[in-house]
N, C-alpha and C positions, 0 to 999 in steps of 0.2 A: 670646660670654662673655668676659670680661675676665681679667688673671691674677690676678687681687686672688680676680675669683669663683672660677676653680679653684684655687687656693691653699687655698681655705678650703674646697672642697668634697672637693677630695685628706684634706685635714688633717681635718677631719669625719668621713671614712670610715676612715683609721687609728686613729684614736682610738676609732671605734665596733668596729672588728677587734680591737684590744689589747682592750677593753672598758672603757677610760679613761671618765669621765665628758666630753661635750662639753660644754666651756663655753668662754667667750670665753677667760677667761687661757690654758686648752691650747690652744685653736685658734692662739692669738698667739703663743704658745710653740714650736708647731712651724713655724709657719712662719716664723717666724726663724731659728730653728733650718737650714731649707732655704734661708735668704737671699734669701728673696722679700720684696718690700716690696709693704705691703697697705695700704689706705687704712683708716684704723682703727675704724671705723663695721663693717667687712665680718664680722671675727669674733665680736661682740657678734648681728651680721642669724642669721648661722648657727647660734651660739647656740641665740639664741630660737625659730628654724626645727625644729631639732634636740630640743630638750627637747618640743616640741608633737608630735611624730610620733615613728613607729617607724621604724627606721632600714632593719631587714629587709623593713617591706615596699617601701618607698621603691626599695631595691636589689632587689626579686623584679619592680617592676613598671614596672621601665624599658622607655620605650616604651609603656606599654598607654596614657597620654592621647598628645596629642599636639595641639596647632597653638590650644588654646585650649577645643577643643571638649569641649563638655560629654558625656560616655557615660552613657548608659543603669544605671541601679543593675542588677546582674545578680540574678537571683535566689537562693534559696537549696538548695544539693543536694536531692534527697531523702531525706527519711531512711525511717527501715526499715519503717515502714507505707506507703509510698508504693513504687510500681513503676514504674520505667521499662521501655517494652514500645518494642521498634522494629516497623512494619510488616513484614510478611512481605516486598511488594515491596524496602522497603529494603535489608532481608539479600538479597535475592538478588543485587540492584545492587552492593551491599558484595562478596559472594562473583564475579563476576563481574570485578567493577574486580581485585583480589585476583589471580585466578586472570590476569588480565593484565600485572599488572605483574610478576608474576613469569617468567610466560615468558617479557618483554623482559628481564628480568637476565640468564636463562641467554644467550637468540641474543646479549646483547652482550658476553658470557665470550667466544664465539667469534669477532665481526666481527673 
Protein backbone atom coordinates (compact mmCIF):
# COMPACT_ATOMS: atom_id res chain seq x y z
CA UNK A 1 0.00 0.00 0.00
CA UNK A 2 1.40 3.26 -0.91
CA UNK A 3 1.39 6.57 1.49
CA UNK A 4 -0.80 8.48 -0.76
CA UNK A 5 -3.41 5.11 0.19
CA UNK A 6 -2.64 5.35 3.90
CA UNK A 7 -2.90 8.80 4.18
CA UNK A 8 -6.14 8.85 3.02
CA UNK A 9 -7.15 5.80 4.69
CA UNK A 10 -5.76 7.26 8.23
CA UNK A 11 -7.66 10.48 7.29
CA UNK A 12 -11.01 8.52 6.46
CA UNK A 13 -11.10 6.88 9.63
CA UNK A 14 -10.45 10.22 11.77
CA UNK A 15 -12.95 11.73 10.23
CA UNK A 16 -15.44 8.92 10.61
CA UNK A 17 -14.30 8.85 14.61
CA UNK A 18 -14.91 12.81 14.90
CA UNK A 19 -18.11 11.96 12.91
CA UNK A 20 -16.95 14.68 10.17
CA UNK A 21 -18.69 14.05 7.02
CA UNK A 22 -16.08 12.05 4.49
CA UNK A 23 -15.53 13.73 1.56
CA UNK A 24 -12.62 14.57 -0.63
CA UNK A 25 -12.17 18.31 0.53
CA UNK A 26 -11.77 16.83 4.42
CA UNK A 27 -9.82 14.10 3.29
CA UNK A 28 -7.39 16.78 1.36
CA UNK A 29 -7.63 18.93 4.30
CA UNK A 30 -6.23 16.70 6.75
CA UNK A 31 -3.88 15.37 5.13
CA UNK A 32 -2.13 18.47 4.53
CA UNK A 33 -2.72 19.32 7.49
CA UNK A 34 -0.33 16.10 8.32
CA UNK A 35 2.10 17.16 5.38
CA UNK A 36 1.70 14.27 3.39
CA UNK A 37 1.65 14.79 -0.28
CA UNK A 38 -1.07 12.60 -2.04
CA UNK A 39 -1.52 12.23 -5.47
CA UNK A 40 -4.88 14.10 -6.03
CA UNK A 41 -7.07 11.53 -7.56
CA UNK A 42 -6.67 9.49 -3.97
CA UNK A 43 -9.07 11.68 -1.84
CA UNK A 44 -11.94 12.14 -4.36
CA UNK A 45 -11.24 7.39 -4.68
CA UNK A 46 -11.91 7.32 -0.89
CA UNK A 47 -14.52 9.63 -1.04
CA UNK A 48 -16.73 7.79 -3.17
CA UNK A 49 -15.42 4.33 -1.38
CA UNK A 50 -16.64 5.98 1.84
CA UNK A 51 -20.13 7.48 1.08
CA UNK A 52 -21.04 3.73 -0.63
CA UNK A 53 -20.36 1.83 2.74
CA UNK A 54 -20.61 1.76 6.41
CA UNK A 55 -17.61 2.72 7.83
CA UNK A 56 -18.32 0.40 11.16
CA UNK A 57 -18.68 -2.43 9.45
CA UNK A 58 -15.73 -2.04 7.34
CA UNK A 59 -13.65 -1.67 10.83
CA UNK A 60 -15.64 -4.64 12.69
CA UNK A 61 -14.62 -6.89 9.66
CA UNK A 62 -11.15 -6.55 9.26
CA UNK A 63 -9.66 -9.52 8.21
CA UNK A 64 -12.73 -11.72 7.67
CA UNK A 65 -12.15 -11.49 3.45
CA UNK A 66 -8.93 -11.94 2.48
CA UNK A 67 -6.56 -12.64 -0.60
CA UNK A 68 -9.41 -12.08 -3.20
CA UNK A 69 -11.50 -14.83 -2.28
CA UNK A 70 -15.09 -14.91 -2.48
CA UNK A 71 -16.91 -16.35 1.29
CA UNK A 72 -19.70 -18.12 1.47
CA UNK A 73 -22.95 -15.56 2.50
CA UNK A 74 -23.34 -16.85 6.26
CA UNK A 75 -26.75 -17.39 7.19
CA UNK A 76 -29.12 -15.77 9.30
CA UNK A 77 -29.29 -16.37 13.36
CA UNK A 78 -32.26 -17.96 14.64
CA UNK A 79 -34.70 -16.32 15.73
CA UNK A 80 -37.23 -17.27 18.61
CA UNK A 81 -39.25 -19.86 16.91
CA UNK A 82 -36.35 -21.65 15.82
CA UNK A 83 -34.12 -23.83 18.39
CA UNK A 84 -30.81 -24.44 18.27
CA UNK A 85 -30.26 -28.11 20.09
CA UNK A 86 -26.52 -29.29 20.30
CA UNK A 87 -26.11 -33.32 20.36
CA UNK A 88 -25.76 -34.81 23.58
CA UNK A 89 -22.44 -36.24 22.45
CA UNK A 90 -21.20 -32.74 21.67
CA UNK A 91 -21.96 -31.53 25.34
CA UNK A 92 -20.16 -34.21 26.61
CA UNK A 93 -17.11 -33.51 24.24
CA UNK A 94 -17.58 -29.61 25.20
CA UNK A 95 -17.54 -30.70 29.05
CA UNK A 96 -14.66 -32.84 28.71
CA UNK A 97 -12.36 -30.49 26.62
CA UNK A 98 -13.48 -27.94 29.62
CA UNK A 99 -12.83 -30.01 32.49
CA UNK A 100 -9.30 -30.22 30.67
CA UNK A 101 -8.12 -27.40 30.01
CA UNK A 102 -8.69 -26.30 33.26
CA UNK A 103 -6.77 -28.69 35.06
CA UNK A 104 -3.80 -27.59 32.71
CA UNK A 105 -4.13 -23.98 34.11
CA UNK A 106 -4.01 -25.09 37.71
CA UNK A 107 -0.64 -27.79 37.18
CA UNK A 108 0.82 -24.71 35.30
CA UNK A 109 0.07 -22.09 38.34
CA UNK A 110 2.62 -24.58 39.95
CA UNK A 111 5.32 -25.85 37.07
Amino acid sequence: MSTSELACTYAALILHDDGIEISAENISKLVKTANVNVESYWPSLFAKLCEKKNIDDLIMNVGAGGCGVARPVTTAAPTASQSVSIPEEKKNEMEVIKEESEDDMIIGLFD
